[in-house]
C-alpha beads as a LAMMPS data file, in Angstrom:
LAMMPS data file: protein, C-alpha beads

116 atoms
115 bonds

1 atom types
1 bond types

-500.0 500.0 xlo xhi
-500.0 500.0 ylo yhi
-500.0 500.0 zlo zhi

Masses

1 110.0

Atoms # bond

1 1 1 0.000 0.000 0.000
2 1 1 1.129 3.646 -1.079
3 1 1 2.481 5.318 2.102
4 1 1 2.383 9.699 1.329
5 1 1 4.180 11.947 3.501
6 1 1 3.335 15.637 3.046
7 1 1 6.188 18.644 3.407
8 1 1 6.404 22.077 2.583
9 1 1 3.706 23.731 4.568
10 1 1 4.161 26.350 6.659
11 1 1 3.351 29.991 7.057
12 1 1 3.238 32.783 4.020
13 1 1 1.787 36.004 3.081
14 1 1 -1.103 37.194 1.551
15 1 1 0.483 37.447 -2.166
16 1 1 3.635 35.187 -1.365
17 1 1 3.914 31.260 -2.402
18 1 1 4.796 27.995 -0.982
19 1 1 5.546 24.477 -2.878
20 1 1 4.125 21.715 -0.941
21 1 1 5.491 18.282 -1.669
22 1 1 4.288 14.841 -1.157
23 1 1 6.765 11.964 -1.185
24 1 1 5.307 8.646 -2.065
25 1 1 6.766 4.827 -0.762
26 1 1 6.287 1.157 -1.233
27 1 1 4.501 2.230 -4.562
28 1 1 5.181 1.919 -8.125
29 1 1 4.429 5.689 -8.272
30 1 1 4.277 6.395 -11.880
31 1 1 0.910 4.094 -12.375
32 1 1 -1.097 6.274 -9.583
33 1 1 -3.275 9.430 -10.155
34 1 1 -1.756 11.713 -7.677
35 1 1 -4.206 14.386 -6.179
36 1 1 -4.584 17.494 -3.882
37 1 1 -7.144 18.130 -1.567
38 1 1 -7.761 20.830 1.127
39 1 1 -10.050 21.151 4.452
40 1 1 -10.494 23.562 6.975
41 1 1 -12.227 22.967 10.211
42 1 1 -16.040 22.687 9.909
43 1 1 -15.873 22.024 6.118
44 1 1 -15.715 19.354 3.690
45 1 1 -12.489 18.015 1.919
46 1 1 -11.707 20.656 -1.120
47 1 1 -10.117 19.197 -4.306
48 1 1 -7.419 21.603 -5.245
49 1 1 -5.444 19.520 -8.240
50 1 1 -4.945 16.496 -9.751
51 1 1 -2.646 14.950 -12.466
52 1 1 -2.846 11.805 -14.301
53 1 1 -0.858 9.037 -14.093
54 1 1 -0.473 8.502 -17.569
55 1 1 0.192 11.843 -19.538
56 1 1 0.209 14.080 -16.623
57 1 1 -2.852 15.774 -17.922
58 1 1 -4.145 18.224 -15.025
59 1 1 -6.937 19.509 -13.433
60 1 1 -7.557 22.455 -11.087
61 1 1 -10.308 23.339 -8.981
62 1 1 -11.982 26.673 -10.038
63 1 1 -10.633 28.466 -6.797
64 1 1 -7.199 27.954 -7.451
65 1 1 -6.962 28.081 -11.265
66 1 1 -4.258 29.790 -12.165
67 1 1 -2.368 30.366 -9.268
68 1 1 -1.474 26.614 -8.462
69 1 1 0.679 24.059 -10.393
70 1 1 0.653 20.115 -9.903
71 1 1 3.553 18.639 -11.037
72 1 1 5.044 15.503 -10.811
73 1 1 8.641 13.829 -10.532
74 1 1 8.062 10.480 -11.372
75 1 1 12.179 9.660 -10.605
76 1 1 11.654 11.191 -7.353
77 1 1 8.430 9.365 -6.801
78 1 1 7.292 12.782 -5.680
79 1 1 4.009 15.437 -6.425
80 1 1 4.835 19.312 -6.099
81 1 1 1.796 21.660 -5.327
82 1 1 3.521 25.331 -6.512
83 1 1 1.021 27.853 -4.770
84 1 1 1.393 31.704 -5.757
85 1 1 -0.594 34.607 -5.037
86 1 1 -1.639 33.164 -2.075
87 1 1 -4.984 34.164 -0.600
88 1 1 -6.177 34.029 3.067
89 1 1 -8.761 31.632 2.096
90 1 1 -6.023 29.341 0.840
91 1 1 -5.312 28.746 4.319
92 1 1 -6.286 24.899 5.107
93 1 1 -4.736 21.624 5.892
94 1 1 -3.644 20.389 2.693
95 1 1 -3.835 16.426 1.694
96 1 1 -2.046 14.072 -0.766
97 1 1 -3.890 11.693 -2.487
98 1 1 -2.793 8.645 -4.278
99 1 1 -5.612 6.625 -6.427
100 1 1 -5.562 3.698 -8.976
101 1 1 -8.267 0.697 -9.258
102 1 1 -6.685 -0.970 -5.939
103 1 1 -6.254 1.782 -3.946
104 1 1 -7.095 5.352 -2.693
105 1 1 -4.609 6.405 -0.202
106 1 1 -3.861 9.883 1.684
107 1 1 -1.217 11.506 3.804
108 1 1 -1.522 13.155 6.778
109 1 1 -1.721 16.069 5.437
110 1 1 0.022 19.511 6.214
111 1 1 -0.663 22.905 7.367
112 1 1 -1.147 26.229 5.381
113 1 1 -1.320 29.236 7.077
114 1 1 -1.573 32.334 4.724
115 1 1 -1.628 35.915 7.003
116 1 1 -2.335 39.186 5.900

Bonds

1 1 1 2
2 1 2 3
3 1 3 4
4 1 4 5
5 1 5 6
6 1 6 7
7 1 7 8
8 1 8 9
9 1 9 10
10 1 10 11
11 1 11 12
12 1 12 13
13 1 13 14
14 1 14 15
15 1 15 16
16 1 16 17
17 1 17 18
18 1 18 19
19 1 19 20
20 1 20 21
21 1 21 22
22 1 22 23
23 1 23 24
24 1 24 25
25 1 25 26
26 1 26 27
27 1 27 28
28 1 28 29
29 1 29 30
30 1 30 31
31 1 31 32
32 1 32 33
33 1 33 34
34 1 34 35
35 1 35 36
36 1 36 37
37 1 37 38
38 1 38 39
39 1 39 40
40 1 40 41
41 1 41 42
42 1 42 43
43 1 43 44
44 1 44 45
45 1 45 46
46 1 46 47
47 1 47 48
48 1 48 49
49 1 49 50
50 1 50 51
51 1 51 52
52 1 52 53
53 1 53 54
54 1 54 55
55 1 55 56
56 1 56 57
57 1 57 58
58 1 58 59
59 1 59 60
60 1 60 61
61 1 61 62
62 1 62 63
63 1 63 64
64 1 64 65
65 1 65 66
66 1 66 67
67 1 67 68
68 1 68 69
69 1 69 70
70 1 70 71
71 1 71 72
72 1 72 73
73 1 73 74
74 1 74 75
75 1 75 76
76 1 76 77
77 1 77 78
78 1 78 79
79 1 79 80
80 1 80 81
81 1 81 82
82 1 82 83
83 1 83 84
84 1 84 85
85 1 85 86
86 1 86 87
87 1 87 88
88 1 88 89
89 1 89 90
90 1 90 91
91 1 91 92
92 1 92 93
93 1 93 94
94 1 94 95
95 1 95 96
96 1 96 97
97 1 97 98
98 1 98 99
99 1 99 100
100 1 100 101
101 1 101 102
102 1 102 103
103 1 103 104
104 1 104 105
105 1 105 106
106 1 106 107
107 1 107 108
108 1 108 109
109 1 109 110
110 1 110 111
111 1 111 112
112 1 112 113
113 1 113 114
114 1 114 115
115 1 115 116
């Protein structure tokens, strides 16, 4: 079973960026979908990205289009979440996701904090 281990969070400004990462074991990583969610307290689960396993076709959720990038590393066995112009309402605990027809697996996620 994929084991995900999130990195990168942390605390940024209104305007500023952060690159979250998510580092993927015990997996042959390139055949997974590889996701990111969000969630703040009180609130459901918020799909932020996702790229495809095959031809790293991606998909953004309309809140973050255009100021987010998924990107994978598929040598590294690694997903990148590149957040810019970073809104208070981006801050959320922010979840890896790993899917294929066996499996659907998530980290533990990691913290976002953006501050005015």
């Amino acid at each position: 079973q994929v084991q995900l281990v999130e990195s990168g969070g942390g605390l940024a400004q209104s305007g500023g960026s952060l690159r979250l990462s998510c580092l993927a074991s015990g997996v042959t990583f390139r055949r997974y979908r590889m996701s990111w969610f969000r969630q703040v307290p009180g609130k459901e689960r918020e799909f932020v990205a996702t790229i495809s396993s095959t031809d790293s076709h991606t998909t953004y959720g309309d809140s973050v289009k255009g100021r987010f990038t998924i990107s994978r590393d598929n040598a590294k066995n690694t997903v990148y979440l590149q957040m810019t112009s970073l809104k208070l309402e981006d801050t959320a605990v922010y979840y890896c996701n790993a899917r294929d027809i066996w499996e659907d697996s998530w980290g533990q996620g990691t913290q976002v904090t953006v501050s005015s």
